[in-house]
C-alpha positions as CSV (number, residue, x, y, z in Angstrom):
1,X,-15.3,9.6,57.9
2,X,-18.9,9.6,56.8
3,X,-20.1,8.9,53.2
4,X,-20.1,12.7,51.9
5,X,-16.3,13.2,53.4
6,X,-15.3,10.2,51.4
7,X,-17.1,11.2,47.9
8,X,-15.3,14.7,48.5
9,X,-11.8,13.6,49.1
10,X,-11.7,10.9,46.5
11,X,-13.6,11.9,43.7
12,X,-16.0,8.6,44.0
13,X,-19.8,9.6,43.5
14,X,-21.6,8.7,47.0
15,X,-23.7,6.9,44.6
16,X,-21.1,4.7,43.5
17,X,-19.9,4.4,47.1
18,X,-22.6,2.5,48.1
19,X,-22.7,0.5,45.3
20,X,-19.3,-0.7,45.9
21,X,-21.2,-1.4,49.5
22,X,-23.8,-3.5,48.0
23,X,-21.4,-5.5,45.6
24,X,-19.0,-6.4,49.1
25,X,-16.3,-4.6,47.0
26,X,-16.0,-1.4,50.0
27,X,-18.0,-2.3,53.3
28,X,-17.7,0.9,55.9
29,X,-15.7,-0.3,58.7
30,X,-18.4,1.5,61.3
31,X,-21.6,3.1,61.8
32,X,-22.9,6.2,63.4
33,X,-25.3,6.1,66.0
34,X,-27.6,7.7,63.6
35,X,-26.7,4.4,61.4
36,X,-24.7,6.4,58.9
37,X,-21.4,4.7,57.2
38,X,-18.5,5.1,58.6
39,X,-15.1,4.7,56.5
40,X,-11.8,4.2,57.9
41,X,-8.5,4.9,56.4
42,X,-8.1,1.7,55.7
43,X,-11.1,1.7,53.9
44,X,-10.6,4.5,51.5
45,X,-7.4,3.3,50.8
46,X,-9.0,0.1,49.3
47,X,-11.4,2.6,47.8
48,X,-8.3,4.2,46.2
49,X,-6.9,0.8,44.7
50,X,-10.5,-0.2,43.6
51,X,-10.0,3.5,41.1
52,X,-6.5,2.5,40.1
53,X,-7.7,-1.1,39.1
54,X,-10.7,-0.2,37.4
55,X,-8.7,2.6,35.1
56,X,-6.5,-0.5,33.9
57,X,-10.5,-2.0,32.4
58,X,-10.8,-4.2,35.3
59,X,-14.9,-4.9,35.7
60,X,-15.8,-4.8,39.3
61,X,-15.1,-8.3,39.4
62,X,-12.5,-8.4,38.4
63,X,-11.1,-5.7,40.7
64,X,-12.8,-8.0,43.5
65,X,-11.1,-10.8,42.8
66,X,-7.5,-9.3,42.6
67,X,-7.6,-7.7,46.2
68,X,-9.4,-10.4,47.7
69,X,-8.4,-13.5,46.4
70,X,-4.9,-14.4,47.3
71,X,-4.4,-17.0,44.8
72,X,-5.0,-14.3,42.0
73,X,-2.2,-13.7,39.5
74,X,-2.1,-10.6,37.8
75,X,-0.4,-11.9,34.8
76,X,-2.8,-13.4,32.8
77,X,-5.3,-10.3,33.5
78,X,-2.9,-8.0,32.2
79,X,-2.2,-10.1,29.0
80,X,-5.8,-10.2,28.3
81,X,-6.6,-7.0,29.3
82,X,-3.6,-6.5,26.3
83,X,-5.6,-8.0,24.0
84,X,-8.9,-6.5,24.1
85,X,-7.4,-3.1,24.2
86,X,-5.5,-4.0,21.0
87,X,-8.3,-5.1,19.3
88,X,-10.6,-2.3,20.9
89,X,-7.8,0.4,19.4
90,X,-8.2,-1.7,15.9
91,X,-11.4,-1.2,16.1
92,X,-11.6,2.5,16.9
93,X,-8.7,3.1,13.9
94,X,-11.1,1.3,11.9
95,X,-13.8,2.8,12.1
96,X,-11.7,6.3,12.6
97,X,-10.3,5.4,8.8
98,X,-13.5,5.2,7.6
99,X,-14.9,8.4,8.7
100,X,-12.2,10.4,7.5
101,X,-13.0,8.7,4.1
102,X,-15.8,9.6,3.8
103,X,-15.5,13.1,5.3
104,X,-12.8,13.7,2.3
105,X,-15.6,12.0,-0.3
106,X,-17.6,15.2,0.9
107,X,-20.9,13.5,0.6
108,X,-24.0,16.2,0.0
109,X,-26.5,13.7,1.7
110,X,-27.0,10.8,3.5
111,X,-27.7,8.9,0.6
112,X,-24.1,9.7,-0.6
113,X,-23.0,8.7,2.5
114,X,-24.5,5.1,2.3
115,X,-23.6,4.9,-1.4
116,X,-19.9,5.6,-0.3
117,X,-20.1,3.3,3.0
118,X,-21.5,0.0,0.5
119,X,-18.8,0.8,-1.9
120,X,-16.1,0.9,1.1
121,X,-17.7,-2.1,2.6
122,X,-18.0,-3.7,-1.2
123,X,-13.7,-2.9,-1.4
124,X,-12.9,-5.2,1.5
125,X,-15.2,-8.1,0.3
126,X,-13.4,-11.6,0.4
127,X,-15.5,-12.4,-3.6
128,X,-12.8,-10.9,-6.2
129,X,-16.2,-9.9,-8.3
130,X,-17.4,-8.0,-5.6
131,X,-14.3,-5.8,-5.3
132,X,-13.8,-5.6,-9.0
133,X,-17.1,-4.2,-9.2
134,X,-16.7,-2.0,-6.6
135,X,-13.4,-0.3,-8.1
136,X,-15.3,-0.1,-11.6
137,X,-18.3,1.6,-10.1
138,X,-16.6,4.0,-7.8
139,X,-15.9,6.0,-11.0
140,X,-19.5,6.9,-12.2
141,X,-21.8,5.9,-9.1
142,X,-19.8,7.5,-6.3
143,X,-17.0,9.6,-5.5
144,X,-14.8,6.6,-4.0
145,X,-12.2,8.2,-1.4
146,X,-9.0,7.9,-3.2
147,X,-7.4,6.7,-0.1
148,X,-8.9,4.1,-0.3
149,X,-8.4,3.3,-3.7
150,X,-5.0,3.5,-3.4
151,X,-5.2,1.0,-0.3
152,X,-6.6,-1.4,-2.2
153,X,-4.7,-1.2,-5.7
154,X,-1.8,-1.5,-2.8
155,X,-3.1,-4.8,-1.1
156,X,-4.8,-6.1,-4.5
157,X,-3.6,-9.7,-5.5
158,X,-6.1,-10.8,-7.8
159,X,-5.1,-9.5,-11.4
160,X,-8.7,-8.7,-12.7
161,X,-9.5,-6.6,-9.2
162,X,-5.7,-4.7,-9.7
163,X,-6.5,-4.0,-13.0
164,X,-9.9,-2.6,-12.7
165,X,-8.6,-0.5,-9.3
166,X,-5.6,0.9,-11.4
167,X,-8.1,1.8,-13.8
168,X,-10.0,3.5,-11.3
169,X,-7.0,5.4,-9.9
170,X,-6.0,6.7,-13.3
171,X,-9.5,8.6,-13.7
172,X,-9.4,10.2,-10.1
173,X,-6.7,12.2,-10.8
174,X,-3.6,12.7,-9.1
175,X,-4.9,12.7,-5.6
176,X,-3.4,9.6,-4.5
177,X,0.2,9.8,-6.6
178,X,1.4,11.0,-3.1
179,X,0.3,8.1,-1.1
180,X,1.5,5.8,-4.1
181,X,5.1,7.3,-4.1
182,X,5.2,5.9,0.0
183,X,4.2,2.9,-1.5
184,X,7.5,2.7,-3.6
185,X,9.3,2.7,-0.4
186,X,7.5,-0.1,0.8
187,X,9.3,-2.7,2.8
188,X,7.2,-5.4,0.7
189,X,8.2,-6.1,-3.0
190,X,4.5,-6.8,-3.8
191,X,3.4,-3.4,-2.7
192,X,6.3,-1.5,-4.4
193,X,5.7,-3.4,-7.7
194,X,1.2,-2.5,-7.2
195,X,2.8,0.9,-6.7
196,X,4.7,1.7,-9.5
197,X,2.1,-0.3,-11.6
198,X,-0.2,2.4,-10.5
199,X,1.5,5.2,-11.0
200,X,2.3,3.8,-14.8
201,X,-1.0,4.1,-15.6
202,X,-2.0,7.8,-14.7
203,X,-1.4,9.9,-17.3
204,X,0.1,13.3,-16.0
205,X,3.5,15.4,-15.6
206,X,3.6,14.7,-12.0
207,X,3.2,10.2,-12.3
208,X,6.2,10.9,-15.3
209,X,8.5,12.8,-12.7
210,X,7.4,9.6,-9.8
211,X,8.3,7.5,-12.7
212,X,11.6,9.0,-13.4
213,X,12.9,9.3,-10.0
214,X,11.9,5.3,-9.4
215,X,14.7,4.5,-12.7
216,X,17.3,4.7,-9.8
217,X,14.5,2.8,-6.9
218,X,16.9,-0.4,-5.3
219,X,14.6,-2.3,-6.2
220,X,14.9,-3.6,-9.9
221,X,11.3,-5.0,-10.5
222,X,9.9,-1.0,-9.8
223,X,12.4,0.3,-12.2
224,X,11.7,-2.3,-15.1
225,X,8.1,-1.2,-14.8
226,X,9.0,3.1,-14.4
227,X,11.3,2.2,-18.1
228,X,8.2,0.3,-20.0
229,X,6.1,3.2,-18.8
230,X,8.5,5.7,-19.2
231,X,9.5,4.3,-23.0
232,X,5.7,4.5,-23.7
233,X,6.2,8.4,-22.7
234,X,9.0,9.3,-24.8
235,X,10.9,9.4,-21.8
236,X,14.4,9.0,-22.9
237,X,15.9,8.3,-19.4
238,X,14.4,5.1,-19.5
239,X,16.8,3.8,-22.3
240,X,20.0,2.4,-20.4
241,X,17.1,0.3,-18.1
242,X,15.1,-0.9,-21.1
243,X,18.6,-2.0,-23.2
244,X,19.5,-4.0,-19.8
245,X,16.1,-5.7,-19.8
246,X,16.7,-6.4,-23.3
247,X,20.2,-8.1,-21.9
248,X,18.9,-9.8,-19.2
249,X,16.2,-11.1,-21.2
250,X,13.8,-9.9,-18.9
251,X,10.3,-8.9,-20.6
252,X,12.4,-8.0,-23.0
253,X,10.1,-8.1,-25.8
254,X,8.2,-5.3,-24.3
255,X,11.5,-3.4,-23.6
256,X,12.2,-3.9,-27.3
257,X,8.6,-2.4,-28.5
258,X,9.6,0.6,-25.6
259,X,12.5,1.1,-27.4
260,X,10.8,1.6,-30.5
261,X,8.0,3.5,-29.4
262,X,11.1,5.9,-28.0
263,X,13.0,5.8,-31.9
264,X,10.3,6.9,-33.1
265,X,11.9,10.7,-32.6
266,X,14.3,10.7,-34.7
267,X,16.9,12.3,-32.3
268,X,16.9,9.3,-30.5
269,X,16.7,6.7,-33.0
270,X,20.1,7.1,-33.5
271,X,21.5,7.4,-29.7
272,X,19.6,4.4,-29.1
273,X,21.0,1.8,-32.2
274,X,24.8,3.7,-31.0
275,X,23.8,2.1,-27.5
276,X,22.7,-1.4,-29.0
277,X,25.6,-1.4,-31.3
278,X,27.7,-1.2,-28.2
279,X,26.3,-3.6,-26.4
280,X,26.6,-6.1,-29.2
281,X,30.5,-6.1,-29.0
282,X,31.6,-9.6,-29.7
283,X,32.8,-11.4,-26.3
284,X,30.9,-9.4,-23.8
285,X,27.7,-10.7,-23.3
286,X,26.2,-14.4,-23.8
287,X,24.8,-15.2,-27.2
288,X,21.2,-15.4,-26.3
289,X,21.5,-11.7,-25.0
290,X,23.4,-10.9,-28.7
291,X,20.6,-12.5,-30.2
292,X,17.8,-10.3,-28.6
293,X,19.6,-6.9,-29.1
294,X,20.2,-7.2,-32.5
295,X,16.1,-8.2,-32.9
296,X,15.8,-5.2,-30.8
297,X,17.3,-3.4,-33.7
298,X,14.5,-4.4,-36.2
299,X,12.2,-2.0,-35.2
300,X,14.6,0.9,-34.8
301,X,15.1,3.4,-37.8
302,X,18.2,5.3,-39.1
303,X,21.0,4.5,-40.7
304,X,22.8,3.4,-37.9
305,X,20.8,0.7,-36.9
306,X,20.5,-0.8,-40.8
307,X,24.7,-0.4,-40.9
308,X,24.8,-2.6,-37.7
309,X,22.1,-5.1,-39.0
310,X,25.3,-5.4,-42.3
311,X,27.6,-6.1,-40.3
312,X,25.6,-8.4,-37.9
313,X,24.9,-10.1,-41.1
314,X,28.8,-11.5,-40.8
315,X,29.2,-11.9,-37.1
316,X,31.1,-15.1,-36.1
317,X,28.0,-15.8,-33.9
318,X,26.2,-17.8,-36.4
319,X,22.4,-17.1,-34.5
320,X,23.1,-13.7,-34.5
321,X,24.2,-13.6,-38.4
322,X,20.8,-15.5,-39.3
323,X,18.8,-13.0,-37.0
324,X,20.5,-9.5,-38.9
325,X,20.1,-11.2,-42.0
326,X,16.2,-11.9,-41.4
327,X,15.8,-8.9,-40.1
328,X,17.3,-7.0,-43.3
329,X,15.2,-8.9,-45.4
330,X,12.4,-7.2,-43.8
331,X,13.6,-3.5,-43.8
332,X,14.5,-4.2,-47.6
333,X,11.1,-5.2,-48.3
334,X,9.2,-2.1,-46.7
């Protein structure tokens, strides 16, 4: 079958035939008379194997060496060929990543486009003062793709660069509350806890309702940080959580000001000293955890809360007694 036949039947350009002729990858079994090629069947079905090897990302040499040298072993090819592709598709959903966010930055110019590609670039620096001045900036110098925003404030573990990115977050609306609610589900207990942290700080209807729905999240660090927030919002859901911080004696000082923040409506000033009151009952919880509820109870107005604080004055606990009675001293005195 002469050189035209061939390029017909298998889809290999006769340009690339006789390239494979020069390289010693597909030598023509025959010639014409004329001195034209002449392939065999056995030759185009090499020709054919040559094709399937090469759509694997075999070079030419490498398809050489595995149907001609029979010491070759496949295996250690393939694992590299593995490899590159791996890192070739990391590559490709990098850079894929970063043109959708900066399509959804909708740049007017080029300049916007490198403005938004250094402050990208600026995120993912290893300095900690690089990033935090990237997340500080992306509010006034360029509209910062809140993807990525949240991507970071999700990944963030240096304390100055979280804070500055939550900051960030809070003043590009609620673009990325929907990405930070996946984050809540997280598998890690670092990203949940970035997540929630985030959320806490942006100031609309729709970060309170995230914030309510993570009071019942398994997770117990997420829905600490939805009560403080929550208690800050007068959010009276958040009570029974903030009360078992206050138990537990975990950042229970902050639950403690939540709780006051929330007493501060007088509808629940009462429902809340009713709930520490029960709490307090003698015999069900350890001292120290006696002893913090009833300083939770300073801060708390009503009458229900100073008629506790009496009788806590005479409790058989002699810390707790000492505690009420400080604490009346101080409500007398106001």
């Amino acid at each position: 079958m002469l050189i035209g036949d061939v390029a017909r039947r298998s889809g290999v350009s006769a340009r690339m035939l006789r390239h494979y002729d020069s390289l010693g990858l597909v030598r023509p079994t025959g010639r014409t008379e004329a001195g034209y090629r002449e392939y065999s069947s056995e030759d185009i079905r090499r020709i054919f194997h040559i094709e399937i090897l090469r759509s694997l990302g075999l070079s030419l040499r490498e398809v050489g060496r595995a149907l001609d040298d029979p010491g070759f072993t496949p295996s250690e090819l393939v694992d590299d060929l593995i490899r590159q592709t791996r890192e070739r598709i990391a590559a490709e959903t990098e850079l894929l990543t970063r043109l959708r966010r900066i399509g959804a930055a909708e740049p007017a110019n080029w300049e916007d486009v490198l403005q938004i590609v250094a402050l990208l670039q600026a995120l993912g620096a290893e300095s900690a003062g690089k990033r935090q001045r990237a997340a500080l900036s992306s509010v006034d110098e360029a509209p910062m793709p809140v993807e990525a925003l949240v991507e970071a404030a999700l990944s963030e573990t240096d304390p100055n660069v979280a804070g500055a990115l939550r900051w960030a977050l809070a003043r590009s609306g609620d673009g990325g509350l929907a990405l930070l609610a996946e984050g809540l589900d997280s598998p890690a207990a670092e990203v949940r806890k970035r997540a929630v942290q985030s959320i806490a700080e942006i100031p609309n209807g729709e970060a309170t309702t995230l914030l309510q729905d993570a009071l019942t999240n398994p997770d117990i660090v997420v829905r600490r940080y939805a009560a403080l927030a929550l208690g800050t919002r007068g959010t009276a859901d958040a009570i029974p959580t903030l009360i078992d911080m206050i138990v537990e004696g975990a950042n229970d000082a902050d639950a403690a000001d939540a709780l006051s923040a929330l007493a501060s409506d007088p509808a629940l000033a009462d429902r809340i000293a009713t709930t520490l009151v029960d709490r307090l009952a003698p015999g069900t919880i350890e001292s120290s955890a006696r002893r913090r509820l009833t300083q939770a109870l300073a801060e708390i107005p009503g009458t229900t809360a100073s008629r506790a604080l009496v009788d806590l004055a005479h409790d058989e606990d002699r810390a707790v007694a000492l505690t009420a009675t400080y604490i009346l001293k101080l409500r007398n005195a106001r």
